[in-house]
N, C-alpha and C positions, 0 to 999 in steps of 0.2 A: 626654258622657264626655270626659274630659281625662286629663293627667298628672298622678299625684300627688308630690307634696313640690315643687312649682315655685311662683316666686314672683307669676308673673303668667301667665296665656293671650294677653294683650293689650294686654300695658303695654311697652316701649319698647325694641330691638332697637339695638342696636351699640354704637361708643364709649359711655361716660360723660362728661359737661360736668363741666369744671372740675375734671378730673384731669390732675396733670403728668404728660409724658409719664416713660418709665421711664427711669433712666441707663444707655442701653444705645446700643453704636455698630457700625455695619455696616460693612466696608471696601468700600469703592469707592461710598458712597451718598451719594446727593445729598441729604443731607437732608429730604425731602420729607413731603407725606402717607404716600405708600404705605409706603416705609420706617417711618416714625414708627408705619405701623399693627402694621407686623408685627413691630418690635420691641416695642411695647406686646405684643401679641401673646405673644411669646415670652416676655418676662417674666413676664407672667400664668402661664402656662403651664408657667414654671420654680416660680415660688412653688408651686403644686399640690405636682408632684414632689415640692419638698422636704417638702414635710409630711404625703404619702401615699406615697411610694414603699416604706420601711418597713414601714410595715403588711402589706404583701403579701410584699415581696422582702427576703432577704437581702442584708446590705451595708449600703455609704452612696451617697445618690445625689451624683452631680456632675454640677451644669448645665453645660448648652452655654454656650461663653465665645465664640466666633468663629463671628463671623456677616460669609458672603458679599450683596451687590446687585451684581445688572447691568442692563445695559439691551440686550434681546436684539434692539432695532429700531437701535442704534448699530453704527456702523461696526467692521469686523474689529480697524483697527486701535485702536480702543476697546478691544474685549474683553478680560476678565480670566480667569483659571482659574479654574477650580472643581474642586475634587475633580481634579486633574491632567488637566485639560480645558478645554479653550476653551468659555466660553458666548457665543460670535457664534451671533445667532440660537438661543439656547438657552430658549426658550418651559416653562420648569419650575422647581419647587421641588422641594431635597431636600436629606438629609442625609447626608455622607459620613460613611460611618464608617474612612475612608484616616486621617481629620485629626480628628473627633470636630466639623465644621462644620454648619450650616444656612446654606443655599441660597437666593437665589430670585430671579425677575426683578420688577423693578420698571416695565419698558420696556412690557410686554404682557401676561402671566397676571395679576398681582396688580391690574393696573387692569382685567381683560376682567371676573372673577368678582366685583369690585365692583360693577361696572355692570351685570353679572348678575343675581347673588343675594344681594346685598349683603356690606357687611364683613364679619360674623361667617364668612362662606368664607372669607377669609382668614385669621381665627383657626383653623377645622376644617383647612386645608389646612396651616397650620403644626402645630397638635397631633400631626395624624398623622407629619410630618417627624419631632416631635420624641417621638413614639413610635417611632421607628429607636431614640432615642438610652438612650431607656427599655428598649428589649427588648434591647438589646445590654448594656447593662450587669445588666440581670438574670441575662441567659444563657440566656435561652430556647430558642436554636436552635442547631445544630448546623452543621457547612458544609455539609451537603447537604441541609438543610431547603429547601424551596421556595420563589420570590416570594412565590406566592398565599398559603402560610401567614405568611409574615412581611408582607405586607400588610395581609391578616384581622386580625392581631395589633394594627397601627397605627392602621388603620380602629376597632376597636375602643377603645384608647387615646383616641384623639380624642375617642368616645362620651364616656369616664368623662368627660372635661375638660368636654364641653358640658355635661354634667350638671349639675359644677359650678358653670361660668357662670347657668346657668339656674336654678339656689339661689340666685344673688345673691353668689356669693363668688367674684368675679374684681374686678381693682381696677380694670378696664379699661374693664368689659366687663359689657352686661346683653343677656340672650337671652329673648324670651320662646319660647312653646309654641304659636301659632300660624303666620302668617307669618313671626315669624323663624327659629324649625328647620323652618319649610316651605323656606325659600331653600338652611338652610345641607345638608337634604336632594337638594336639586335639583344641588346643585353636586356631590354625589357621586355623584348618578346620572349627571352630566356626564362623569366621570371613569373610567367603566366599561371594560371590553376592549371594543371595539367590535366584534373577529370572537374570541368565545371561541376560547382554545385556539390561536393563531395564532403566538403571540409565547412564546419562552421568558422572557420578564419578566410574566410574568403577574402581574396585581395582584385580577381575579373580573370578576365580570361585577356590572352596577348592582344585582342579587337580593343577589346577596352580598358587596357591599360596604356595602348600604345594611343589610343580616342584622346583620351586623361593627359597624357604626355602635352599630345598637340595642341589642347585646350589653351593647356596653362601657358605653351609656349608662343602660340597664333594669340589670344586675348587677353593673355594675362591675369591678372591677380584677383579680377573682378570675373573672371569665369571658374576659378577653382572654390569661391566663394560662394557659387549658386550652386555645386554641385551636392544635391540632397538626393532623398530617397526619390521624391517624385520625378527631380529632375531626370536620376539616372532610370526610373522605369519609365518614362516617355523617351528616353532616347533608345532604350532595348526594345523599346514597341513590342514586337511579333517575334522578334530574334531570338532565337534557342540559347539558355544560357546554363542549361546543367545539362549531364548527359541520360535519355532516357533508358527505358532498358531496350534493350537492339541495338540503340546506336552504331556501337562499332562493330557490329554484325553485321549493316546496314551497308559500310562501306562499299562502294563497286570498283568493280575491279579496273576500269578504264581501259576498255576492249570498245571491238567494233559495235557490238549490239549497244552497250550502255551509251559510248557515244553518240548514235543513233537515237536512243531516246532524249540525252542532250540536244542534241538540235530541233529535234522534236517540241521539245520543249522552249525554245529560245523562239523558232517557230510561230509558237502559238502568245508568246508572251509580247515581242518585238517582232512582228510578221510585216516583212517587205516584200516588195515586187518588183522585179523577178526576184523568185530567192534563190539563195547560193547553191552549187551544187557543191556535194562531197565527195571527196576522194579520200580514199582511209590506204594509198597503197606506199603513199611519201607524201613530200612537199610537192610546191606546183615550180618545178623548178627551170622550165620553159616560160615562164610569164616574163614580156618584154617590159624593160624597164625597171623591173622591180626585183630586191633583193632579195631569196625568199627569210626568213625566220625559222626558225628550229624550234620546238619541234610541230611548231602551225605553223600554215602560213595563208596567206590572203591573196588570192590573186585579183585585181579587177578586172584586168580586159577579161577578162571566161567567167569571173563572178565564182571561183571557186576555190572552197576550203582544202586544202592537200595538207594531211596529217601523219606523220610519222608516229605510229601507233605502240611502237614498242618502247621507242625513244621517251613519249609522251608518260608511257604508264609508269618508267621508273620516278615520274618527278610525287607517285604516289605512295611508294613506298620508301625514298628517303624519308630518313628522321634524325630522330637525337641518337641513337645507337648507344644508349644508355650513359651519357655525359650529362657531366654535371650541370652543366648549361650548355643550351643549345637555342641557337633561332632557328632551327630546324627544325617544321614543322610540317609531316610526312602526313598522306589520306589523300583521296582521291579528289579533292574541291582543289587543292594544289594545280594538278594535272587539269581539270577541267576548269579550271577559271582563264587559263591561258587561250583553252579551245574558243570559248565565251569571249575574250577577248577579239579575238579573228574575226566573227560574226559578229562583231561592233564591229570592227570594220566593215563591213557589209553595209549595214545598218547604216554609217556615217555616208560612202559610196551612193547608196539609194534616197539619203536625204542632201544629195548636192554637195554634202559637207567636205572639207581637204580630209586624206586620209596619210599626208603625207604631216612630217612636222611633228618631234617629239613631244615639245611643249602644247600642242593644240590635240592634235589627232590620236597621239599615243595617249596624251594624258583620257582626252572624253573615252574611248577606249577603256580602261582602267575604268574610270566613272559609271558610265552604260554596266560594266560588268558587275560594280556594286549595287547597279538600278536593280539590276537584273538577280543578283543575291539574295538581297532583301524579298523579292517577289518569293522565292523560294520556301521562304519561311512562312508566307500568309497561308491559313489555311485552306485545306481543298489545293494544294498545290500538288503535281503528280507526283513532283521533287521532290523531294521534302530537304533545308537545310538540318546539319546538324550540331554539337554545340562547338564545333573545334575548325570548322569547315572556312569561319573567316581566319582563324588561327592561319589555317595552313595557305592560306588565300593572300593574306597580309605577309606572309612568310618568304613568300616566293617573289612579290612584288618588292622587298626590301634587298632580298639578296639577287637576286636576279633582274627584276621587274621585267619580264616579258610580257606581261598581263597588259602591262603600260607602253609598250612600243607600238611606232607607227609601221605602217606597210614596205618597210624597208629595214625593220630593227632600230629606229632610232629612239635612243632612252634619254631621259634629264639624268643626268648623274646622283639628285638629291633624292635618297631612299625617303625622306621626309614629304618633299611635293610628289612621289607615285601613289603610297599611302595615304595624302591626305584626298587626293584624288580617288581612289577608290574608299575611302570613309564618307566624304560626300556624297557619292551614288549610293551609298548603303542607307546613310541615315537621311538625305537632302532631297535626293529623288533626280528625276530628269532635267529637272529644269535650272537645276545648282548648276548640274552639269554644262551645260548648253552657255548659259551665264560664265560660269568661272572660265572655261576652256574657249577661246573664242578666236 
């Protein structure tokens, strides 16, 4: 299963050869790659605007003309203003709306998510800047509109552009549907609050930044447009979006007992017959016909979960290991959304359903698991979710996605179709799932 209307799964991801770069000049830039990209970048980016902003919005649009570069690793007295500030040591891009500018460093952000998750971040990471410059001249918000919503708004923006790229209609710029909106996803899981709810600049957390993403990019221009305050508190429903006090105290440790109460709990929420039995001592690695999965796996003829428990518990304490970006997102919902995953298969098994088939079985899988998330959060649950726990869920399913493979390990290559798969089960419920996956 793939993306529809893209021009390739696996054909060729970044600049375009033998395109001049755009006529366009940054004050204070040294000429360079990085500059070079993110004004190619920006151009791209302004061409769109001018031939879709219209469609949607009242008005006429005006591109961004003044574009700032710094170098946030040069000395103080290097530094230039930005937006009526010093950028010495100013590690960001962004758009002021004091001067109607675009922002960015060239010293350290723009070369780290290069080397990251490639160019095309730096395209997402300017779209979104220059989704400031699009939602303000719409008039979308109000002055006591909030980050988070005028974020969601940009983040979504972004989406439409990548869309675009990814049709083949950037003069810059080719994105495919695999690896390359695997990267340019990763960098916006990078970009997440890292303690929800901590900071009055709130921008979401990587669930709902990466939500915002797919908006913009699955509906386009007319869903980053509806996105307000009420909109985005009916779609966090019940879902934990700062962190309480315990939270990370709260973590478990992803052993025999906890996962026990996991199943316990899956159990009682999705309860089949016969239910699965477990075995916590490996894999089921005697099950005919079937491949087993690391570090779960599913068996159907025996109906049983074989779990490599030690294997399992390090996917809980990976993290960022204090980088500057990272879609590494370490805690114990990592580790046990995979377990959750297996007992979807169970679950599909008991209801006749194939468990075989990346795009069907792996995907409902993944979906069932974000049914099943969601529940977690509604009150009176034994579970309880907490604010980082789709973070590290959505985390694992991009870089990995085991959460989303069938009873044999088979995955969609597109980090974009696992996640939106398990976003549906979070926020759509059972029966998105059941529908979309078929």
């Amino acid at each position: 299963m793939g993306l529809t209307g893209q021009t390739s799964a696996s054909g060729p991801s970044g600049p375009r050869t033998g395109v001049p770069d755009a006529d366009l000049r940054a004050e204070n830039g040294d000429g360079g790659a990085i500059d070079k990209l993110a004004l190619n970048a920006i151009s791209d980016i302004a061409d769109y605007w001018k031939g879709q902003y219209a469609k949607t919005f009242p008005g006429t649009f005006t591109p961004v003309t003044r574009f700032i570069s710094w170098d946030a690793t040069a000395p103080r007295a290097r530094a230039v203003d930005f937006c009526r500030s010093s950028t010495y040591q100013e590690v960001n891009a962004a758009y002021c709306s004091v001067d109607q500018t675009i922002g960015w460093d060239r010293g350290t952000l723009l070369p780290e998510l290069v080397k990251k998750f490639g160019q095309l971040a730096v395209v997402m990471v300017l779209a979104h800047e220059y989704g400031h410059s699009v939602q303000a001249q719409a008039k979308l918000n109000g002055f006591f509109t909030s980050s988070v919503v005028r974020e969601q708004q940009a983040d979504c923006f972004a989406g439409v552009f990548l869309r675009s790229v990814a049709e083949g209609n950037s003069r810059h710029f080719t994105l495919n549907t695999t690896d390359g909106l695997n990267g340019v996803l990763a960098a916006v899981i990078s970009f997440r609050d890292r303690e929800p709810g901590a900071s009055q600049d709130e921008h979401g957390t990587a669930f709902e930044r990466v939500t915002a993403v797919q908006m913009g990019y699955t509906d386009g221009t007319t869903a980053c447009k509806g996105i307000t305050r009420s909109e985005l508190q009916k779609r966090r429903g019940t879902l934990p979006t700062s962190f309480q006090p315990g939270d990370k105290a709260k973590q478990l440790p992803v052993d025999q007992p906890d996962l026990t109460l996991v199943a316990q709990s899956l159990a009682r929420t999705y309860p089949i017959q016969p239910e699965p039995a477990y075995d916590y001592t490996g894999l089921t690695r005697t099950c005919p016909n079937v491949t087993a999965t690391q570090p779960v796996s599913y068996c159907p003829s025996t109906n049983v979960i074989g779990t490599d428990v030690p294997a399992l518990a390090k996917r809980a304490v990976a993290g960022d290991n204090g980088d500057l970006f990272s879609a590494m997102v370490g805690g114990d919902y990592n580790a046990f959304v995979v377990f959750v995953s297996r007992y979807m298969l169970a679950v599909q098994q008991a209801r006749k359903l194939s468990i075989t088939g990346a795009g069907t079985a792996g995907l409902r899988a993944a979906c069932f698991s974000g049914v099943y998330s969601t529940q977690l959060s509604r009150p009176g649950s034994d579970l309880q979710l907490s604010a980082t726990d789709l973070d590290a869920a959505i985390s694992g399913l991009l870089l990995d996605g085991l959460a989303a493979a069938d009873v044999n390990g088979a995955l969609v290559p597109s980090g974009f179709v696992r996640l939106e798969a398990f976003r549906t089960g979070v926020l759509d419920g059972e029966d998105a799932c059941l529908k979309a996956y078929r």
